[in-house]
C-alpha positions as a Markdown table, in Angstrom:
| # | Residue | x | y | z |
|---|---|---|---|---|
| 1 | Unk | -192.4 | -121.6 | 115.5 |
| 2 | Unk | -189.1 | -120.6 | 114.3 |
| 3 | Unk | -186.6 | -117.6 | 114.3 |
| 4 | Unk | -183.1 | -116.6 | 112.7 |
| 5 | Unk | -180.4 | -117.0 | 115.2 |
| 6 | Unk | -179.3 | -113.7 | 117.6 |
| 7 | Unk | -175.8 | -114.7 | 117.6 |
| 8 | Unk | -174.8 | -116.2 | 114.2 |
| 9 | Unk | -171.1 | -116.0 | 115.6 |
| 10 | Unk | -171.0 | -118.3 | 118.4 |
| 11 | Unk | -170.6 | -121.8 | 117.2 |
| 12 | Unk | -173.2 | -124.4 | 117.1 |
| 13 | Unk | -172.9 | -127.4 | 118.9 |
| 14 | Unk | -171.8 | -129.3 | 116.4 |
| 15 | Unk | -169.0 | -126.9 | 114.7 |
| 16 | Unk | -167.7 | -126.6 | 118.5 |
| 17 | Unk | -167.6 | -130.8 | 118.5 |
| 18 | Unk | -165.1 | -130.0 | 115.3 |
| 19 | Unk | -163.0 | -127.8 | 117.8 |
| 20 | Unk | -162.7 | -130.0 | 120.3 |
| 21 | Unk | -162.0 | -132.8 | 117.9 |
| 22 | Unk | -158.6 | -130.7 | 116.9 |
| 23 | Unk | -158.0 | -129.6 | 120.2 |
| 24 | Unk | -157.3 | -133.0 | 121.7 |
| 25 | Unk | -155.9 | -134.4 | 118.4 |
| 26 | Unk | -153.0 | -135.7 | 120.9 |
| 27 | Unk | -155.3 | -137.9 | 122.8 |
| 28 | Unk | -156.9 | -139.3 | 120.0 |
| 29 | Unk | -153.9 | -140.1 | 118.6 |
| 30 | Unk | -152.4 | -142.1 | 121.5 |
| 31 | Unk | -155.9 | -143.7 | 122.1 |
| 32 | Unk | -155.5 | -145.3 | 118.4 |
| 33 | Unk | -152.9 | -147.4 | 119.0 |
| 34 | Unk | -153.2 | -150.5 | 120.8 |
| 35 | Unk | -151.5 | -152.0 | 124.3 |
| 36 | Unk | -151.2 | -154.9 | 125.8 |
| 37 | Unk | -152.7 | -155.3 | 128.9 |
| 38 | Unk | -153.3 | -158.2 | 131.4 |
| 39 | Unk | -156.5 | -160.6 | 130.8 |
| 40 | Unk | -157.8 | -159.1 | 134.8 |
| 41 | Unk | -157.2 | -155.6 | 133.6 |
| 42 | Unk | -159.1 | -155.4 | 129.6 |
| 43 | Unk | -162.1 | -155.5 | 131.4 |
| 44 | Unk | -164.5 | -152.9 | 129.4 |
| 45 | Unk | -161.5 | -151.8 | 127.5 |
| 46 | Unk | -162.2 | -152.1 | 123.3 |
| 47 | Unk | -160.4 | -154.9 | 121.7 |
| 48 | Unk | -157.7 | -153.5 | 119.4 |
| 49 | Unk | -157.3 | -156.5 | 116.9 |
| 50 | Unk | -159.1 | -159.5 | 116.5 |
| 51 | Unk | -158.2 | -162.2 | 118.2 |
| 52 | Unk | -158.0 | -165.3 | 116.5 |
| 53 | Unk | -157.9 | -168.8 | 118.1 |
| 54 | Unk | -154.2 | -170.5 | 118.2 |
| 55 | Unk | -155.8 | -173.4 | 119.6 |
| 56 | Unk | -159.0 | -175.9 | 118.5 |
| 57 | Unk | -161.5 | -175.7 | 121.7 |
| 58 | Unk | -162.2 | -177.9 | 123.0 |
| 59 | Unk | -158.6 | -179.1 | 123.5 |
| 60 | Unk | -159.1 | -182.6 | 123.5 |
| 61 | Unk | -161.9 | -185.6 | 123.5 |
| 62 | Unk | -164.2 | -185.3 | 126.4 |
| 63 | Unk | -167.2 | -186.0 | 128.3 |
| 64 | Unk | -170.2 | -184.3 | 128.3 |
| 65 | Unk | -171.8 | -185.6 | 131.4 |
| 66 | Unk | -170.8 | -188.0 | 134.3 |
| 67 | Unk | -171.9 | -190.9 | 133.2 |
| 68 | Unk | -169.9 | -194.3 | 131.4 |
| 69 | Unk | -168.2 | -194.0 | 128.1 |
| 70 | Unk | -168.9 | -196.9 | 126.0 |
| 71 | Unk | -168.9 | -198.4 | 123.2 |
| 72 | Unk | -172.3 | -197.8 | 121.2 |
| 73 | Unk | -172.3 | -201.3 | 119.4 |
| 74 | Unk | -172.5 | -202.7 | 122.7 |
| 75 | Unk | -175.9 | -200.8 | 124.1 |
| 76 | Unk | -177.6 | -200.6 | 120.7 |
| 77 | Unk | -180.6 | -203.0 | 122.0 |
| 78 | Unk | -180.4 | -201.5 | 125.5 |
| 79 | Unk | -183.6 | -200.9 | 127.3 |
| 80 | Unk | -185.2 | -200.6 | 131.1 |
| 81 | Unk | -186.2 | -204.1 | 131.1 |
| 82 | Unk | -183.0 | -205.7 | 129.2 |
| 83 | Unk | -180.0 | -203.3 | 129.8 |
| 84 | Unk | -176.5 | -204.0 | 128.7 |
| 85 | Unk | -174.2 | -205.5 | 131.2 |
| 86 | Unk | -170.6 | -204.3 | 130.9 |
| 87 | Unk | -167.4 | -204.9 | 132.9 |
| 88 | Unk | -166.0 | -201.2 | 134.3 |
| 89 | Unk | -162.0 | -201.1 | 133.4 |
| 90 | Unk | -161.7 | -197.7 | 135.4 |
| 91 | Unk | -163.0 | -194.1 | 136.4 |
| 92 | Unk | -161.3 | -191.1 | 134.9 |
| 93 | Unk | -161.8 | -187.7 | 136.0 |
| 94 | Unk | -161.4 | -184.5 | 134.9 |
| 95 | Unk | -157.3 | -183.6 | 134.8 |
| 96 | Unk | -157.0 | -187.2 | 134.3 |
| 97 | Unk | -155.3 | -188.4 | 131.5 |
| 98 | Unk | -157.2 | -191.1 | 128.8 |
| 99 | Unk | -157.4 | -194.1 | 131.6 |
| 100 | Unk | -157.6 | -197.3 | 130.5 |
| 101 | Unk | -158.5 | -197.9 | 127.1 |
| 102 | Unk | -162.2 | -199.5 | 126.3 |
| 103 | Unk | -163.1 | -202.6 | 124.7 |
| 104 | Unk | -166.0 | -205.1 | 124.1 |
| 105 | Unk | -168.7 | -205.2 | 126.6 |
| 106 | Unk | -166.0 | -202.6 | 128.5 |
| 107 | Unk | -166.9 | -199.4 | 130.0 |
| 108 | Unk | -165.1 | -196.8 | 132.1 |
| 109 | Unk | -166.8 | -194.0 | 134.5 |
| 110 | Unk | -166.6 | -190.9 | 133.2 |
| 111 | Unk | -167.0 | -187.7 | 134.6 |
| 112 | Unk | -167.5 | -184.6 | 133.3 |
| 113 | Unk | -164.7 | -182.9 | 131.3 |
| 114 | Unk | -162.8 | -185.8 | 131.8 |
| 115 | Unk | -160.7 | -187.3 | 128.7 |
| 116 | Unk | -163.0 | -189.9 | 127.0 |
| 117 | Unk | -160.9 | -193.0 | 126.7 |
| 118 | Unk | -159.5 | -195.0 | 123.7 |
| 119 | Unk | -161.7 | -197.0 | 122.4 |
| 120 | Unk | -165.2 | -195.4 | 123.5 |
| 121 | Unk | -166.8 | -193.4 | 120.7 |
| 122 | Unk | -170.3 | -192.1 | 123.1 |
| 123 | Unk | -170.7 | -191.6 | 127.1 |
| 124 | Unk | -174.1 | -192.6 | 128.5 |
| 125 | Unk | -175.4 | -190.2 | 131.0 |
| 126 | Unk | -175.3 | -191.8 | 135.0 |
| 127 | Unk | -179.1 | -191.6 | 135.3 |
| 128 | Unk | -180.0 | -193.8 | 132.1 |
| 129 | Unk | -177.3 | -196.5 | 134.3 |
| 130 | Unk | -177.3 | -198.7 | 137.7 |
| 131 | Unk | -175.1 | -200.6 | 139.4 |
| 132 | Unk | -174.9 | -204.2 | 138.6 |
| 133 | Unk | -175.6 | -206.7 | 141.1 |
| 134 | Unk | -172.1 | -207.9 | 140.5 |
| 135 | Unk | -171.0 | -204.5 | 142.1 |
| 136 | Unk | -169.3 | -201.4 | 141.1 |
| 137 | Unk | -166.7 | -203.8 | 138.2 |
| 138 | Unk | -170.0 | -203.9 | 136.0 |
| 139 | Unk | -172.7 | -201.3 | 135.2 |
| 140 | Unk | -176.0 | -201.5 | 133.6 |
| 141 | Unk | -177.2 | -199.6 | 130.8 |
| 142 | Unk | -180.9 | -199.2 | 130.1 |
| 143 | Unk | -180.6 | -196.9 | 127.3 |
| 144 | Unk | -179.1 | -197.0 | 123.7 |
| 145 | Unk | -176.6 | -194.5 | 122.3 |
| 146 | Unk | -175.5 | -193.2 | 119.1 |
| 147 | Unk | -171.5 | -192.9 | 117.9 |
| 148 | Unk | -170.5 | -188.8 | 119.6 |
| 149 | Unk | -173.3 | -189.0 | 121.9 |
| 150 | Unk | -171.9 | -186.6 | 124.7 |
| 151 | Unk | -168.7 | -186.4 | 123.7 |
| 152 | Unk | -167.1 | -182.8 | 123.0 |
| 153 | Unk | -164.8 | -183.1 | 120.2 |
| 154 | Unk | -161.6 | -180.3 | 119.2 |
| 155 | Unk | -163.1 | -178.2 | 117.0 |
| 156 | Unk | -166.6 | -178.1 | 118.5 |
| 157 | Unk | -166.2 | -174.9 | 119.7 |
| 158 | Unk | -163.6 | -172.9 | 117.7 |
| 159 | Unk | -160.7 | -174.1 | 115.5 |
| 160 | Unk | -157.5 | -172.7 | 114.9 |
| 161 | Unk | -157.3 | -169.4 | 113.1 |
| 162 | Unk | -161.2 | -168.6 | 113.6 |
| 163 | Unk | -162.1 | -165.1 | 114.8 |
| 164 | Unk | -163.0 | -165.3 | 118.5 |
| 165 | Unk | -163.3 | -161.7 | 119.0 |
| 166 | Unk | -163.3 | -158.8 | 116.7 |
| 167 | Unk | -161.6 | -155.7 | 116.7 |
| 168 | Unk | -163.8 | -152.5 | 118.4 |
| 169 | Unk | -165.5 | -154.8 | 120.5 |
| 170 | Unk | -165.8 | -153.6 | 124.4 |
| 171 | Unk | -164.6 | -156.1 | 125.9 |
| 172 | Unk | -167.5 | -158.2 | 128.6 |
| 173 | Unk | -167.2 | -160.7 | 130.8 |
| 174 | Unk | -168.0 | -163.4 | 128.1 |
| 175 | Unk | -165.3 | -162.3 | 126.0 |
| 176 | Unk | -162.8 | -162.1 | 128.7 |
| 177 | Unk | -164.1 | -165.9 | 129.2 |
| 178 | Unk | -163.4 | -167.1 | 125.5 |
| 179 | Unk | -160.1 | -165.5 | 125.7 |
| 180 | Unk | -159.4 | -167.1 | 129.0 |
| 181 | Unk | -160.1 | -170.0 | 127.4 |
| 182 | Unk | -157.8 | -170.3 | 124.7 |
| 183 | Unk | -155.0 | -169.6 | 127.0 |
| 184 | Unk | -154.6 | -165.9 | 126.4 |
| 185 | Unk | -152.9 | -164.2 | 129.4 |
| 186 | Unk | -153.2 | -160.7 | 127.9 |
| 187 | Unk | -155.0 | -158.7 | 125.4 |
| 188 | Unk | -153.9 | -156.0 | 122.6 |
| 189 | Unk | -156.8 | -153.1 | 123.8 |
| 190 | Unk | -157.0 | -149.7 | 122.7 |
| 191 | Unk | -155.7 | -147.4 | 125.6 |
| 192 | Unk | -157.5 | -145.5 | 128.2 |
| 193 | Unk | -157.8 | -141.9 | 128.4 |
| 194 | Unk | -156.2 | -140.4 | 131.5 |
| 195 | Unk | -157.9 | -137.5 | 132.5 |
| 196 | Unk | -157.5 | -135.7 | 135.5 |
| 197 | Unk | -160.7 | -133.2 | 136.8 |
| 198 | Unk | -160.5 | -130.2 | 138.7 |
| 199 | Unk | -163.8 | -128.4 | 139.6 |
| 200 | Unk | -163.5 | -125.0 | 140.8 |
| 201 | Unk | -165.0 | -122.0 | 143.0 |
| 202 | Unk | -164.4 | -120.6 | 146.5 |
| 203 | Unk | -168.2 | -121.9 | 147.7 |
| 204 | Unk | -167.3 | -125.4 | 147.2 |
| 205 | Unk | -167.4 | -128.0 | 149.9 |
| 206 | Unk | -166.4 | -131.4 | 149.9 |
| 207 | Unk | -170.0 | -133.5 | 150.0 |
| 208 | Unk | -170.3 | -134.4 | 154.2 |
| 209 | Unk | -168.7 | -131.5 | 155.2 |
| 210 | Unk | -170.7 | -128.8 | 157.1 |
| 211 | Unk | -171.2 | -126.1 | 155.3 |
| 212 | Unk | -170.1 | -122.4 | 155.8 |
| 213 | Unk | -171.9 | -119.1 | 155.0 |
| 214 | Unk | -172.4 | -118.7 | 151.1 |
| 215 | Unk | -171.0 | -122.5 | 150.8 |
| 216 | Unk | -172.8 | -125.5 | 148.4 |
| 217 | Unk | -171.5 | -128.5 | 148.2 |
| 218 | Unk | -169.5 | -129.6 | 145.5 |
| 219 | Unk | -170.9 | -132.2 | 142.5 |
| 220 | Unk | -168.9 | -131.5 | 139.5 |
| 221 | Unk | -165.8 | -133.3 | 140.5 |
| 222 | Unk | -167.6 | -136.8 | 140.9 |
| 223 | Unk | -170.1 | -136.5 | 138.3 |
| 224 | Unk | -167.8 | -135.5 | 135.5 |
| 225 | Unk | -164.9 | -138.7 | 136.9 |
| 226 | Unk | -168.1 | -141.2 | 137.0 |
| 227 | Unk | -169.1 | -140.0 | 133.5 |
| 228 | Unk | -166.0 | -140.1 | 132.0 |
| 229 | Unk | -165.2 | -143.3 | 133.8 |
| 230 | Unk | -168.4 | -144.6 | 131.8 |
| 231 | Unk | -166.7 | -143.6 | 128.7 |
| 232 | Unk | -163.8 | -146.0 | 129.0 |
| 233 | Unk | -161.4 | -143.2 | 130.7 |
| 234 | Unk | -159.1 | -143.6 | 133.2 |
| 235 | Unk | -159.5 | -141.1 | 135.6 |
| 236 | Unk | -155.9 | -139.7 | 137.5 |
| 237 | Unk | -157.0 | -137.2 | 139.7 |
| 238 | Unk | -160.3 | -135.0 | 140.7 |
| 239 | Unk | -159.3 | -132.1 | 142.8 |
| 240 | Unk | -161.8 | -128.9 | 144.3 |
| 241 | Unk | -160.0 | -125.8 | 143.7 |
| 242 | Unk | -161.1 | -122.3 | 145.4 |
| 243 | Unk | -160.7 | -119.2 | 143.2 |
| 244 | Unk | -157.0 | -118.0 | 143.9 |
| 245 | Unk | -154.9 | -118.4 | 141.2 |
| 246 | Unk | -152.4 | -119.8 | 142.6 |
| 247 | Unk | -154.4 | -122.7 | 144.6 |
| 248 | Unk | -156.0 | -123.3 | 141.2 |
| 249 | Unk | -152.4 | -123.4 | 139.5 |
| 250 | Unk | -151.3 | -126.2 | 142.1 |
| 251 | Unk | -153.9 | -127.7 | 141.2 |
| 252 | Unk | -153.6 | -128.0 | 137.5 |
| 253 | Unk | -150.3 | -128.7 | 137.8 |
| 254 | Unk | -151.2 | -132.0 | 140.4 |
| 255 | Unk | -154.1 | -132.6 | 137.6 |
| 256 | Unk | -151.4 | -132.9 | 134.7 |
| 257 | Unk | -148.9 | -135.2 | 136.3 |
| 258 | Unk | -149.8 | -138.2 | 134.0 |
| 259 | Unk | -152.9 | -137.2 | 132.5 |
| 260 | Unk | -153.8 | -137.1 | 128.8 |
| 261 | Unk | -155.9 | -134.3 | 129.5 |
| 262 | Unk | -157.8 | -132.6 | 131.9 |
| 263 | Unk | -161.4 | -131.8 | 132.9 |
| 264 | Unk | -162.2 | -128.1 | 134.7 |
| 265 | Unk | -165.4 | -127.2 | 135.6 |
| 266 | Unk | -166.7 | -123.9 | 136.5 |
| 267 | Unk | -165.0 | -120.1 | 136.1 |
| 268 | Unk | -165.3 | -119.6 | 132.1 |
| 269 | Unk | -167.4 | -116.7 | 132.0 |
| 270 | Unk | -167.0 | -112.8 | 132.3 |
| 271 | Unk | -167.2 | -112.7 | 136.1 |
| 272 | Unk | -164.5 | -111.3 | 138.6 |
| 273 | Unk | -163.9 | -114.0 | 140.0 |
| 274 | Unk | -163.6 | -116.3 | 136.9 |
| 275 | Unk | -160.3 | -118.0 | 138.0 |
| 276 | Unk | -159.9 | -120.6 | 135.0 |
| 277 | Unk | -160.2 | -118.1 | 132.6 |
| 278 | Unk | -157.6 | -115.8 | 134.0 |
| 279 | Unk | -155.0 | -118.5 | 134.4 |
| 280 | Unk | -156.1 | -120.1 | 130.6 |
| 281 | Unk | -157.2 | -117.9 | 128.2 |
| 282 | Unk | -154.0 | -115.8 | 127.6 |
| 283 | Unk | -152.4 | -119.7 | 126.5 |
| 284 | Unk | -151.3 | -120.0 | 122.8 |
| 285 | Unk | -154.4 | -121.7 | 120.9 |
| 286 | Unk | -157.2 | -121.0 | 123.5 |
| 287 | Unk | -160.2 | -120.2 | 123.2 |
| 288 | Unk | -162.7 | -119.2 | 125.5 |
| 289 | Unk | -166.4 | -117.5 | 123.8 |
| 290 | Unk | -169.4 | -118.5 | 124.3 |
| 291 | Unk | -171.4 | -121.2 | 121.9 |
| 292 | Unk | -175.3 | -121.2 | 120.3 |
| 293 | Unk | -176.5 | -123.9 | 123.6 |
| 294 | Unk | -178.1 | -123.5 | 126.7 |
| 295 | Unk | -177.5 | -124.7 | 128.9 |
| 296 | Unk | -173.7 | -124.5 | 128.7 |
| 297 | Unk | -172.9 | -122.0 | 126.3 |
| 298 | Unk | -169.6 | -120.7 | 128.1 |
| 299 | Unk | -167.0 | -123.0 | 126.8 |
| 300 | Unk | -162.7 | -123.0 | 126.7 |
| 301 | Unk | -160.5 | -124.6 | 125.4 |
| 302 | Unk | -156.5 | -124.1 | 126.4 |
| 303 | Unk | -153.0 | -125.8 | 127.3 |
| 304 | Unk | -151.2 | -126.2 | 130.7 |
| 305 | Unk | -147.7 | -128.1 | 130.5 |
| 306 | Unk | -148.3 | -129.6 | 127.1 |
| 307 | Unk | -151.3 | -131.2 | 128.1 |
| 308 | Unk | -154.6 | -130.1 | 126.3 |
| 309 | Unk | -157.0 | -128.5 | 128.8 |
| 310 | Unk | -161.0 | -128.3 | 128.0 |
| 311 | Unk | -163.0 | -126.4 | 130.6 |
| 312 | Unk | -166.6 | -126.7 | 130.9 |
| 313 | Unk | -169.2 | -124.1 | 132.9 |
| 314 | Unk | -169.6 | -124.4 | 136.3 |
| 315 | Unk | -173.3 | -125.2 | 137.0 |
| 316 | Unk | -173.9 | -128.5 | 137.6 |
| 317 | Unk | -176.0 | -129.2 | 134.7 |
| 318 | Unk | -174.7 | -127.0 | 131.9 |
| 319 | Unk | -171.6 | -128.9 | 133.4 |
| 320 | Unk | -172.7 | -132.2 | 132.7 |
| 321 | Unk | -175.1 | -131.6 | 129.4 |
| 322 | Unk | -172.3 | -129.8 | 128.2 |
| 323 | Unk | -169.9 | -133.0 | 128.5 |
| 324 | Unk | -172.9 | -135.2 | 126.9 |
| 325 | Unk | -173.1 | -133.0 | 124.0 |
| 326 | Unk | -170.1 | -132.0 | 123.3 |
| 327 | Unk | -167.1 | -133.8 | 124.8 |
| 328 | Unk | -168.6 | -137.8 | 125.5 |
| 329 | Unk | -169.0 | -138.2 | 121.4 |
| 330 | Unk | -164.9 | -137.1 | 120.8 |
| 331 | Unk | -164.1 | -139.3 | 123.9 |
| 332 | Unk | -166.3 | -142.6 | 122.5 |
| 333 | Unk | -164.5 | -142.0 | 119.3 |
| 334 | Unk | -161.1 | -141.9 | 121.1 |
| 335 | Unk | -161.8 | -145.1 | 122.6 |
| 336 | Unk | -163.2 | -147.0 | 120.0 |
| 337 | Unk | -166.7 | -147.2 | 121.2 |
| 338 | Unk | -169.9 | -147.0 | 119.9 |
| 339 | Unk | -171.0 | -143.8 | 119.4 |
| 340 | Unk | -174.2 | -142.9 | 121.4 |
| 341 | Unk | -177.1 | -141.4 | 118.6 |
| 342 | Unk | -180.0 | -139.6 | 119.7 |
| 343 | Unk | -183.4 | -141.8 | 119.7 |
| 344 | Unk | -186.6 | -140.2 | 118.1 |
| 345 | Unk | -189.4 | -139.3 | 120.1 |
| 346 | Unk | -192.5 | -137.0 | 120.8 |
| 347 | Unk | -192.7 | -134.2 | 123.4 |
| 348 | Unk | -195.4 | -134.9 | 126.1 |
| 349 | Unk | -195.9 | -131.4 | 126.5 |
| 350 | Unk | -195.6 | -127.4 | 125.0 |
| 351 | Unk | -191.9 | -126.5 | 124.7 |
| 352 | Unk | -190.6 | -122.8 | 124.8 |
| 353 | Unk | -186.8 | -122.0 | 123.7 |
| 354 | Unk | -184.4 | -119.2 | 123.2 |
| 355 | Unk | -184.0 | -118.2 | 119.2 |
| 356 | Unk | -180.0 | -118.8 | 117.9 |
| 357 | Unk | -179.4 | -121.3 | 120.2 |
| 358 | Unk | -180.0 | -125.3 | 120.6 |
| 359 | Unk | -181.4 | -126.4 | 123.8 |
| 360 | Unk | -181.3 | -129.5 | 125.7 |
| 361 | Unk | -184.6 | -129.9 | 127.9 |
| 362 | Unk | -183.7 | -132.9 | 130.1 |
| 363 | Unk | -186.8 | -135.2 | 130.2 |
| 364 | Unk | -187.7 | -138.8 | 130.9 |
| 365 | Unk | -188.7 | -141.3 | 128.5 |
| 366 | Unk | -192.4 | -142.2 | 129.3 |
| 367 | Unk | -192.9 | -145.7 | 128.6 |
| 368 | Unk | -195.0 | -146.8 | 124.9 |
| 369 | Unk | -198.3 | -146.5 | 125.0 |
| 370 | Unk | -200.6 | -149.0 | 123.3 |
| 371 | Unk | -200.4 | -147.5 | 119.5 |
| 372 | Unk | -198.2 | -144.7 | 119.8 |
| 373 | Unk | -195.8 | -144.8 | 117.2 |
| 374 | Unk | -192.9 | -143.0 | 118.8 |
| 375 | Unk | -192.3 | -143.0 | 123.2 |
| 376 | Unk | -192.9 | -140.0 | 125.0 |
| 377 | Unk | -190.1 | -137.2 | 126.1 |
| 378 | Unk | -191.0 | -135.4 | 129.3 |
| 379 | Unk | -189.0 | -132.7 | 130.1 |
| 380 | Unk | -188.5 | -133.2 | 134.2 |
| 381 | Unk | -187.8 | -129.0 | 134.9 |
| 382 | Unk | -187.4 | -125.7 | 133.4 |
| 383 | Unk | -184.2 | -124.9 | 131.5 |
| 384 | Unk | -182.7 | -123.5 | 134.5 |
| 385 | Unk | -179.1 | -124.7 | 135.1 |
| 386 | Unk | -178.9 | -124.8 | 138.6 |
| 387 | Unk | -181.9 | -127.7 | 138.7 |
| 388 | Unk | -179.9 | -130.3 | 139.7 |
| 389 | Unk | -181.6 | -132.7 | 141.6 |
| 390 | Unk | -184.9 | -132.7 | 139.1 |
| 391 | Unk | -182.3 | -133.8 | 136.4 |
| 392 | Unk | -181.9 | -137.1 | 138.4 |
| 393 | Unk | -185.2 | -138.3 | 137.2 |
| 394 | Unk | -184.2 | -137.5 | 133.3 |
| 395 | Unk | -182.6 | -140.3 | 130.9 |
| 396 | Unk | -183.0 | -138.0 | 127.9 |
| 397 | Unk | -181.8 | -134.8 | 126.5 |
| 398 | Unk | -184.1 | -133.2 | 124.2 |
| 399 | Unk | -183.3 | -131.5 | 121.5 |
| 400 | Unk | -184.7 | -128.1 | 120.2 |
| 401 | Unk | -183.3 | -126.9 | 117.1 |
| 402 | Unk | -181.4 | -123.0 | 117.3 |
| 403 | Unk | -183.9 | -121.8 | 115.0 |
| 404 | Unk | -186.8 | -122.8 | 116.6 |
| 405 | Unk | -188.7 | -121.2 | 119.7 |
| 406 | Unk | -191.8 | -123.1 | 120.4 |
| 407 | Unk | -193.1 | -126.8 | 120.0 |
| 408 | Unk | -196.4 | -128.1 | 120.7 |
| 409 | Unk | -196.9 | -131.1 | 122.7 |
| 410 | Unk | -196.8 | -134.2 | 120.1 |
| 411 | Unk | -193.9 | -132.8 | 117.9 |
| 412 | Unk | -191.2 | -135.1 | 116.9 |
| 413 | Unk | -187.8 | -134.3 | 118.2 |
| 414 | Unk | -184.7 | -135.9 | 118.6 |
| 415 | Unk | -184.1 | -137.4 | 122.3 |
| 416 | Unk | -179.8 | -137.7 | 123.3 |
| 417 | Unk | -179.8 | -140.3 | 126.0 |
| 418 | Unk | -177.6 | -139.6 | 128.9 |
């Protein structure tokens, strides 16, 4: 079912996205350029140009395996029951230099990553030799090899001037590896957001604290630093502010010291107590209004010392759908990271919604079923933003159009995943 939106003046989601976008024009900007970090420290940072090899990998001639390397003329009609005996010049191991050079009926012990030595053109694995009853100056091989048998060669891997690693790419393990590798101590990575967070409200208590009369304990602080920390942000400071202006001043001024921006959650509405928006609103280029989404349609946008401030609601889950919808996709851009696109799906059950505004129903993801040609949303609660603990079990925001107000089980929607 649908119906024309009530409040054609509030924003939609994705206008207020454009807002945002301009509002924290600064940060983008700084997170554009590139700096150089150490190897340890680009870890899940994005690569910022592509890094190209200045070396061929591997470096040099080496073995494979531990074994002998030989000649292959010498082994060619090697077998188990009439191996080739050859006299052992020497043993090199890996940080060796060449050894001894090898010549007819020669070999020299290998092992592995050691430099193959002059002379050899294959290495025969240990297990296809035995010792000779000479002893350890002559070795047995029961098995023939061809020329580069088990020898890495430069090149092999990467030669000089090949892309290693392209720009944009968030940077893994593997790719710290291959940089590592070619002797890079440092990377050229796009920057990292610093964001301080400062949740507010007088009923606030630290998590582990008893609580008082009237007192909750506190969330927003460590889901909004663990979700922006996911988004490749540093994050500078997370700070629980009551509702007295000038506690909640200290703190924005702590929460600014070396912060690209900051993160406030809770106090944007109408209330009497609604301490961000006092403080805020009266700022050159703020805004604080509502937007066309539940939950989180109380939204602001202001300044504090030059450094852009964007204030979310205060209940926990407008709080963090609100950051999912709205400010995650500016910060993945900022970064340099993939954006995150909604998946389709079909709702496992009726769906109700408020006309003029797009809702976000968190649900879970049932897995396929034989068949089905889309997975199954289930929304996990009611819309109800203080439902905290039931959005634990969701992986999915779904989403429900501003002009629609009912959906049947089995209607295709788009699912956001958090």
């Amino acid at each position: 079912m649908s119906s024309l939106p009530d409040r054609p003046d509030r924003p939609s989601p994705a206008e207020y996205r454009d807002l945002l976008r301009a509002h924290l024009a600064p940060v983008l900007e700084r997170a554009a350029r590139s700096t150089h970090l150490p190897l340890a420290a680009c870890a899940d940072s994005v690569l910022a140009v592509p890094l190209r090899a200045s070396v061929d990998l591997p470096l040099f001639v080496n073995s494979q395996m531990d074994g002998y390397a030989v000649r292959s003329a010498d082994i060619a009609g090697a077998g188990p029951d009439s191996p080739a005996r050859l006299r052992v010049v020497g043993a090199v191991h890996a940080g060796d230099g060449r050894g001894p050079g090898v010549d007819d009926d020669e070999a020299c012990k290998v092992m592995t990553g050691a430099p193959v030595p002059e002379g050899a053109d294959c290495v025969v694995p240990v297990e296809d030799t035995r010792v000779s009853d000479a002893g350890p100056t002559a070795v047995l091989v029961a098995a023939p090899r061809s020329p580069g048998e088990f020898i890495r060669r430069p090149g092999d891997d990467v030669r000089v001037g090949d892309v290693v690693i392209d720009a944009g790419v968030r940077l893994a393990a593997r790719h710290l590896a291959a940089a590592a590798s070619l002797g890079e101590s440092g990377l050229d990575v796009r920057p990292r957001p610093r964001v301080g967070v400062v949740a507010t409200g007088s009923e606030l208590v630290a998590p582990g604290r008893p609580l008082g009369p009237g007192q909750i304990w506190e969330s927003n602080s460590i889901t909004l630093a663990a979700a922006l920390k996911a988004c490749g942000c540093e994050v500078t400071t997370t700070t629980i502010s009551g509702d007295d202006r000038g506690e909640f001043t200290a703190a924005l001024d702590a929460a600014t010291g070396d912060a690209d921006l900051v993160v406030t959650a809770g106090a944007v509405s109408m209330g009497d107590a609604e301490v961000v928006r006092q403080v805020l609103a009266d700022r050159e280029g703020a805004r604080f209004a509502p937007i066309a989404m539940q939950p989180g349609g109380p939204q602001g946008l202001s300044t504090w010392r030059g450094t852009p401030v964007v204030c979310l609601p205060g209940n926990p889950v407008s709080a963090l759908v609100s950051f999912v919808v709205l400010l995650r996709p500016v910060i993945l851009e900022a970064v340099g990271r993939a954006p995150i696109h909604p998946v389709r799906a079909r709702l496992a059950r009726d769906v109700t919604s408020p006309a003029g505004r797009v809702q976000y129903l968190r649900a879970a993801m049932v897995p396929d079923s034989p068949g089905a040609d889309l997975p199954a949303a289930d929304p996990v609660s009611g819309p109800g933003s203080h439902l905290v603990a039931s959005m634990a079990r969701a992986d999915v925001l779904v989403e429900i159009p501003a002009d629609v107000t009912s959906l049947a089980a089995g209607a295709e929607v788009d699912a956001l995943p958090l």
